[in-house]
C-alpha positions as CSV (number, residue, x, y, z in Angstrom):
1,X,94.2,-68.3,141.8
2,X,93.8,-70.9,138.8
3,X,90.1,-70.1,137.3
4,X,88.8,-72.3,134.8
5,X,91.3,-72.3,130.9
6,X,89.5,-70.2,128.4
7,X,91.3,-71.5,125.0
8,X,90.9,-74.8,125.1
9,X,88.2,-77.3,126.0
10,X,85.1,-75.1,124.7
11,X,83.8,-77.8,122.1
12,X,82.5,-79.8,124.9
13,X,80.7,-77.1,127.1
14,X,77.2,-78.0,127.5
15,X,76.6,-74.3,126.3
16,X,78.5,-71.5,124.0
17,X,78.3,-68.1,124.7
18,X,76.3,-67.3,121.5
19,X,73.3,-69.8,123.2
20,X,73.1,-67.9,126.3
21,X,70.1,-65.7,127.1
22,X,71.1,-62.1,128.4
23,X,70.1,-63.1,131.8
24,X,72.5,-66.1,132.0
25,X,75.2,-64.3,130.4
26,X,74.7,-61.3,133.2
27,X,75.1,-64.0,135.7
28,X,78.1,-64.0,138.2
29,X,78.5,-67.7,138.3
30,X,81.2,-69.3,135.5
31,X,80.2,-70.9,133.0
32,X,82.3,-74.2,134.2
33,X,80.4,-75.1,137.4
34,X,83.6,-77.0,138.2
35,X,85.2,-73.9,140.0
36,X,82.4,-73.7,142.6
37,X,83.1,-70.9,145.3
38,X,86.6,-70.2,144.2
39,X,86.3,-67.2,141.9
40,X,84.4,-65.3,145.0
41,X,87.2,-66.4,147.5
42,X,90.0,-65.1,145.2
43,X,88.1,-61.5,145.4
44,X,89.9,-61.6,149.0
45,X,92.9,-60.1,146.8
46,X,91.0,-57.0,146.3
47,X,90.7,-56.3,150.0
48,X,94.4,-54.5,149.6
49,X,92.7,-51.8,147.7
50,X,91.3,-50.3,150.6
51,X,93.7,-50.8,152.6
52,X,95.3,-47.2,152.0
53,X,91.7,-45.3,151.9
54,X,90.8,-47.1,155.1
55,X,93.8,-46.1,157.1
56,X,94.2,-42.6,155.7
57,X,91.1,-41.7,156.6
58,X,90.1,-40.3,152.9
59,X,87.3,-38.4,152.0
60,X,84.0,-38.8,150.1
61,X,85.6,-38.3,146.4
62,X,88.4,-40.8,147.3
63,X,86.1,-43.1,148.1
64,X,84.1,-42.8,145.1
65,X,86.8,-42.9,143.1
66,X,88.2,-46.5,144.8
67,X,84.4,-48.0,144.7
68,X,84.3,-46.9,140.7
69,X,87.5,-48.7,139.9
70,X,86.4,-51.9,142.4
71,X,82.7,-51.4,140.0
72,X,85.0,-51.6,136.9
73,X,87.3,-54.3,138.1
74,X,84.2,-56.8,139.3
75,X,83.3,-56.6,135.4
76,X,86.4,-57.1,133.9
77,X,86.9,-60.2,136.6
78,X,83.6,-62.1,136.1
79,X,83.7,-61.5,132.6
80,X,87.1,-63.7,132.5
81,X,85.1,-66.3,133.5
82,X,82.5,-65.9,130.7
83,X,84.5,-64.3,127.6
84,X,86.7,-66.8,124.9
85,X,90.1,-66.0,123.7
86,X,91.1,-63.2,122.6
87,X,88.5,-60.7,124.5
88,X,89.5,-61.9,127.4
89,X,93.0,-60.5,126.9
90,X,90.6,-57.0,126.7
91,X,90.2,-57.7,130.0
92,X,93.5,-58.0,131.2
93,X,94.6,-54.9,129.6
94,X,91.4,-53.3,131.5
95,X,93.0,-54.3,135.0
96,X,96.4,-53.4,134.2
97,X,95.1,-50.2,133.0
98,X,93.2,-49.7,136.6
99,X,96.4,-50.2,138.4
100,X,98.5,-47.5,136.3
101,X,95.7,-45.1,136.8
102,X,94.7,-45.4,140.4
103,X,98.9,-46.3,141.5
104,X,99.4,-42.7,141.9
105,X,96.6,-42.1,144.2
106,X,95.9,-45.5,146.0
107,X,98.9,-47.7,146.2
108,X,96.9,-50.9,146.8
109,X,96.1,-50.9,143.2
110,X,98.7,-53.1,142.6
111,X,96.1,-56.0,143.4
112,X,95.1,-55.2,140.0
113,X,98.8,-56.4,138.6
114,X,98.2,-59.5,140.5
115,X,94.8,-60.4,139.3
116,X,95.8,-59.6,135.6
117,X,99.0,-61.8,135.9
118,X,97.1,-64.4,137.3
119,X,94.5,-64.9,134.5
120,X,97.4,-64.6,131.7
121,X,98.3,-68.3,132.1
122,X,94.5,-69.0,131.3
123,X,93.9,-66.3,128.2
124,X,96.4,-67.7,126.2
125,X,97.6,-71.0,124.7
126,X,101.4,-71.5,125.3
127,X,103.7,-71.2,128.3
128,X,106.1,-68.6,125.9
129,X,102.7,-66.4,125.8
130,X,101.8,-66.3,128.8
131,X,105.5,-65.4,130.5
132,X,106.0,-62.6,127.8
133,X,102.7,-61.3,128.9
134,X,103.5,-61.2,133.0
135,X,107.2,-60.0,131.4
136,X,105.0,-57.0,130.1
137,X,103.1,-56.5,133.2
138,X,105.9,-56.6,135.4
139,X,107.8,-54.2,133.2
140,X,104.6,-51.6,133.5
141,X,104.4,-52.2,137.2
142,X,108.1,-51.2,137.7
143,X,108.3,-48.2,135.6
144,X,104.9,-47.1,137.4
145,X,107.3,-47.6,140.3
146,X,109.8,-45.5,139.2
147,X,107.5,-42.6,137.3
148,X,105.3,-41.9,140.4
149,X,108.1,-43.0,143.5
150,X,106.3,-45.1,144.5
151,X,106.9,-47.2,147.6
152,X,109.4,-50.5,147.3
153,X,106.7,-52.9,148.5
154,X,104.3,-51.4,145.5
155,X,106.5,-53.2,143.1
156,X,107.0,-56.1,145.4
157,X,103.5,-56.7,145.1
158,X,102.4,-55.7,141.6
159,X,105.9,-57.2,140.1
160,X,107.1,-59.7,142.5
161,X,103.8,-61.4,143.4
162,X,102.0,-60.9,140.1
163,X,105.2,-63.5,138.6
164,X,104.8,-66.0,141.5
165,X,100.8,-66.1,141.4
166,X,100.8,-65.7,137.3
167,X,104.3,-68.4,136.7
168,X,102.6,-71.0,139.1
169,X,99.5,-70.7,137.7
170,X,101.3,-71.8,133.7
171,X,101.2,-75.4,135.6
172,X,97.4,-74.9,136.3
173,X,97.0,-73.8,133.3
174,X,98.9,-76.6,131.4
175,X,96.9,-79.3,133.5
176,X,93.4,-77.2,132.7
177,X,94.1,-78.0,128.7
178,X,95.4,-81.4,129.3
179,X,92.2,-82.2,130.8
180,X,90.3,-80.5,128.3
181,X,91.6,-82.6,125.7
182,X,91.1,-85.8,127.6
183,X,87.7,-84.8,128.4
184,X,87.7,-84.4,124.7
185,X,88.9,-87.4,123.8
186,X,86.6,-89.4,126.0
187,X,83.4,-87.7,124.6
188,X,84.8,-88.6,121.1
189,X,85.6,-92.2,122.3
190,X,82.2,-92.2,124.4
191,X,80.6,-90.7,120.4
192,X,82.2,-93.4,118.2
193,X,81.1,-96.1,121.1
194,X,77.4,-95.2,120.7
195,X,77.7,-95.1,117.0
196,X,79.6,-98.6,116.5
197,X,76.7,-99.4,118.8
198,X,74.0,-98.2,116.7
199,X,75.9,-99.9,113.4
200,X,75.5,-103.4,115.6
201,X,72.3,-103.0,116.0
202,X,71.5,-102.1,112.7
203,X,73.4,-105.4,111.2
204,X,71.8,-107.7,113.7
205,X,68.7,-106.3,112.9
206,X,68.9,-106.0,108.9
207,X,70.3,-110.3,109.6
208,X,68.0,-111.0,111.6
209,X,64.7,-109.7,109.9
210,X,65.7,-110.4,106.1
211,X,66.8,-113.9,106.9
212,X,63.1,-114.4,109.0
213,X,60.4,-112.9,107.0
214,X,62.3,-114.7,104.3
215,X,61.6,-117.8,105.7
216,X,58.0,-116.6,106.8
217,X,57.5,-115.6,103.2
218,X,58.5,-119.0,101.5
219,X,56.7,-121.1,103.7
220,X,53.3,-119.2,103.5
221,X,53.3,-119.2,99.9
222,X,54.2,-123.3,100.0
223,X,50.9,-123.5,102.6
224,X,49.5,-121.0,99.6
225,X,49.9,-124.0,97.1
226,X,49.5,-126.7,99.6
227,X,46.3,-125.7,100.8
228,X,44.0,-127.6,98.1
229,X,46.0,-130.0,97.5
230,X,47.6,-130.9,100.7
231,X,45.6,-129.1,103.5
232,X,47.7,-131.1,106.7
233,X,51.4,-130.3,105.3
234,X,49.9,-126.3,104.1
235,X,48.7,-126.6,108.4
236,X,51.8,-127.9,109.2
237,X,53.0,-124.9,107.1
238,X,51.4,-122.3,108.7
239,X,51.9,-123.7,112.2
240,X,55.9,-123.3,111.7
241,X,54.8,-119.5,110.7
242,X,53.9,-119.0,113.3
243,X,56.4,-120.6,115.6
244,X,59.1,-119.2,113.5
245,X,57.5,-115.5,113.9
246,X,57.7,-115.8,117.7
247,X,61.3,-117.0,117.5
248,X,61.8,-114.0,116.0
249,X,60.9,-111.5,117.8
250,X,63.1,-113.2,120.7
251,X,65.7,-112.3,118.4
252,X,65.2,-108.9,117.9
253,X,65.5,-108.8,121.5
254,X,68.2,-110.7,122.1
255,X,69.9,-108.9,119.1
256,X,69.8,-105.1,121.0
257,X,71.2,-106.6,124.1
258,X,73.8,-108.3,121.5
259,X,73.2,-112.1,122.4
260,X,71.3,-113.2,119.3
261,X,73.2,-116.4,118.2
262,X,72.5,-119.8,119.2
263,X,75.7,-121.5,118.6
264,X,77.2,-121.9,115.2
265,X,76.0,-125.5,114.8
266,X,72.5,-124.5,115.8
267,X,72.9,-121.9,112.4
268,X,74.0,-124.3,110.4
269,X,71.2,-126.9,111.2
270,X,68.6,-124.0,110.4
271,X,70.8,-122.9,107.2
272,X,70.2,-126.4,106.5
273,X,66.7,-126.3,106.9
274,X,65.6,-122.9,105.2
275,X,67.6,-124.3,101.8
276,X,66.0,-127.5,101.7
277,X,62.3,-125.8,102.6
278,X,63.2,-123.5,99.3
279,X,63.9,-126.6,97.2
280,X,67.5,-126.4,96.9
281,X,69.9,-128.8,97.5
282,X,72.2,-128.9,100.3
283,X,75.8,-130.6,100.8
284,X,76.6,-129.3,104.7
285,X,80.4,-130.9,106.0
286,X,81.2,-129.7,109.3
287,X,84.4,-128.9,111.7
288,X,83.7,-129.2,115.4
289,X,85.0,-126.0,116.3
290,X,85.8,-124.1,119.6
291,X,85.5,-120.3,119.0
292,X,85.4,-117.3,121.6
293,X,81.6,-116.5,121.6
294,X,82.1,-113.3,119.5
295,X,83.5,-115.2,116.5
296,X,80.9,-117.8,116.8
297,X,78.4,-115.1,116.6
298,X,80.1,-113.8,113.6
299,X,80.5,-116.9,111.5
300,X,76.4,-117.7,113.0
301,X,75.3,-114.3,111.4
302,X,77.7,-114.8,108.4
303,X,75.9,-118.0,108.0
304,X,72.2,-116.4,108.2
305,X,72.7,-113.7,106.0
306,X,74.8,-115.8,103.1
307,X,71.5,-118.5,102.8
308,X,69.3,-115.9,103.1
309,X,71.3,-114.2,100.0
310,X,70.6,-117.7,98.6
311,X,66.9,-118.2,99.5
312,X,66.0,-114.5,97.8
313,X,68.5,-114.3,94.8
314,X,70.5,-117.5,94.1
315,X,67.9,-119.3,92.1
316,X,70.4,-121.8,92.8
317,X,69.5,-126.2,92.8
318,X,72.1,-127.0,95.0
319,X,74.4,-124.9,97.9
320,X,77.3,-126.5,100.1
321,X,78.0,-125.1,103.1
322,X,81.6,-125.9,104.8
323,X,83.2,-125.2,108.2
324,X,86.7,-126.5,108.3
325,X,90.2,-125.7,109.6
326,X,92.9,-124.1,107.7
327,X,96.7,-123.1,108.3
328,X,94.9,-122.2,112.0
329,X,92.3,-120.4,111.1
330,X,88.4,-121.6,111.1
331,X,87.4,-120.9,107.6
332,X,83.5,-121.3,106.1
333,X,82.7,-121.7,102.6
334,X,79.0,-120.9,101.2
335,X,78.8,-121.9,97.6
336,X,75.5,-122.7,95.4
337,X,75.4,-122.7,91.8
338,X,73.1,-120.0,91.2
339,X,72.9,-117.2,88.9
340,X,75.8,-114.7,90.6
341,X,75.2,-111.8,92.0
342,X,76.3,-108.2,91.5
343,X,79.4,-107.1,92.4
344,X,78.3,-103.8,94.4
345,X,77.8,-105.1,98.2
346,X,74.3,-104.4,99.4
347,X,74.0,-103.5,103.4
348,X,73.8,-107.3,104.4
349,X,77.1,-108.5,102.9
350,X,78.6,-105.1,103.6
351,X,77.7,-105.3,107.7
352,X,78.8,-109.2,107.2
353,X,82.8,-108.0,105.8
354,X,82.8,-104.9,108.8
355,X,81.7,-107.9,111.6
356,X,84.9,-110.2,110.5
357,X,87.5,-107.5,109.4
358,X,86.7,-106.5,113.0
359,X,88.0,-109.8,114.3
360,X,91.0,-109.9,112.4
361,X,89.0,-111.9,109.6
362,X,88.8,-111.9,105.3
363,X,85.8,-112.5,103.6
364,X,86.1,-112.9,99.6
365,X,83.0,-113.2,97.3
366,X,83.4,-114.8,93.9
367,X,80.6,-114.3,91.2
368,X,82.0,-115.6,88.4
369,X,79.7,-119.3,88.0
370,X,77.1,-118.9,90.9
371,X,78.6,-117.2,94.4
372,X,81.2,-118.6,96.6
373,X,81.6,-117.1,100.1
374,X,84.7,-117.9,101.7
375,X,85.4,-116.1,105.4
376,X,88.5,-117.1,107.2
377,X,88.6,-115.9,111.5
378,X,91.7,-116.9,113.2
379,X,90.8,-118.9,116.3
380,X,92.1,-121.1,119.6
381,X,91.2,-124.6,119.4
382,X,89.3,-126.6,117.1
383,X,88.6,-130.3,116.9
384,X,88.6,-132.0,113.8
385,X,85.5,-134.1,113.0
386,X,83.5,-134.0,109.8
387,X,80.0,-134.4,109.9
388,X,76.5,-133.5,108.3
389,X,74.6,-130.7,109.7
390,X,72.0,-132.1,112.3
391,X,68.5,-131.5,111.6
């Protein structure tokens, strides 16, 4: 017999005890579905019980008295399956209490011993417990022996078989907590997964959006001015709007499946772009670099968010953007002369520092006369060539 362990693992049961409606808690079925037919099968020990009454031929009140004590038992036993630590123990006293009572009369109660050895393992949470416990109950069964003279094969069954059922069932119950905790541990892992998950898609999000309808905001106010005095650029304007709204919600999508970025040299070119349509400056010198995908998505999103910061804050003239090798690492520097920025991280920069630390990066921020960004990502190859941003 090895039923289902009742101290450990009861975190990450669908349902507690306390959530159960009095019809399921009546219910004859464990709680852990796992055990299927088995706790019915093992109820084949109880046949021995009526072994004596059957063959000595016993009368009415002998019988009622057996199929009381096999009424009380059947609760006691299904309510292992149901009850925590320590009532179960309450119903392991109840059995061994059935076979000192009914020993005298029916000798086949020492299936009683047996079951309650059996369950020991499982009621309590170390291997010292649970032998001192069958120790007990095999210390009862004997002096029951010797009290009532009892037959020799009464403590062969209720001492001898209660240790080898309830000491080979310590190694089910060992394995029954093991698993508990690795189911455990997998949920927790399976928890943090879906989390760190839900963070991504956050950061992509908060990168993706800010940096966009930033954009989409500075060009519609230039068509705003443009319009009387320039009605084919303020067109021209709003036509890139547009095109730049669309682009964007492709990037949304791509950014919950996590494939947003376009390359980091694609990044740049826009960075490039978005600073010069804001009237600042821009001084861009660029590494050729060859970066796993990840980091490249990094240092791409690094990028977006940093001009953005820029574009929205700086109130900077001029910004020089730099992607270069250093001591082997790929290193990017984002520097404009604007007015600072405060040294609390806001969500942006904060999702930017998790993303690289994650990869084994550093970012630094200095505020002191405008911002300089500096993130360094360790990498495999790069290929020197300085260059402008491409348009």
């Amino acid at each position: 017999m090895a039923p289902d362990d009742h101290g450990v693992g009861e975190r990450q049961r669908v349902r507690t005890e306390e959530s159960l409606s009095w019809g399921e808690k009546v219910s004859l079925s464990p709680r852990d579905k796992g055990t299927g037919w088995a706790p019915f099968i093992w109820l084949a020990y109880l046949s021995f019980f009526f072994l004596q009454p059957i063959f000595d031929h016993v009368g009415w009140k002998e019988w009622s008295l057996t199929a009381l004590a096999s009424a009380v038992f059947l609760v006691l036993y299904f309510g292992l399956f149901w009850l925590k630590h320590p009532r179960s123990l309450l119903h392991i006293a109840g059995m061994v209490v059935l076979g000192l009572v009914f020993a005298p009369i029916n000798s086949g109660a020492s299936t009683f011993f047996v079951f309650a050895a059996a369950f020991v393992p499982f009621a309590v949470q170390t291997e010292r417990a649970a032998v001192g416990l069958m120790a007990v109950i095999v210390a009862l069964a004997g002096i029951e022996t010797l009290v009532f003279h009892l037959p020799g094969w009464f403590f062969f069954y209720g001492g001898g078989l209660a240790s080898a059922v309830g000491g080979s069932n310590i190694y089910f119950a060992q394995r029954n907590r093991s698993l508990a905790k690795l189911r455990m541990a997998n949920d927790e892992i399976e928890h943090l997964a879906k989390v760190a998950e839900r963070e991504r898609i956050a950061r992509d999000l908060h990168d993706v959006l800010g940096h966009t309808l930033s954009v989409i905001i500075l060009k519609s106010e230039l068509a705003g001015k443009l319009m009387d005095r320039d009605p084919q650029r303020a067109g021209n304007e709003i036509r890139e709007v547009e095109q730049i709204s669309r682009q964007a919600l492709s990037e949304v999508r791509d950014a919950i499946r996590g494939y947003r970025s376009q390359g980091l040299a694609a990044e740049l070119a826009q960075a490039k772009s978005t600073l010069e349509t804001a009237g600042v400056a821009v001084k861009c010198e660029t590494a050729k670099v060859s970066l796993p995908a990840l980091q490249e998505s990094v240092l791409s999103m690094a990028v977006r968010e940093a001009v953005t910061n820029v574009v929205r804050h700086a109130q900077a003239r001029t910004c020089s953007l730099r992607l270069d090798q250093r001591n082997g690492s790929c290193r990017l520097d984002i520097e404009d002369d604007g007015r600072g920025g405060s040294p609390t991280e806001g969500n942006g920069l904060r999702g930017m520092r998790e993303r690289v630390e994650m990869l084994g990066g550093t970012l630094t921020r200095d505020c002191n006369a405008g911002t300089k960004l500096t993130i360094t990502l360790p990498f495999m190859e790069v290929t020197p060539k300085t260059e402008g941003c491409e348009n």
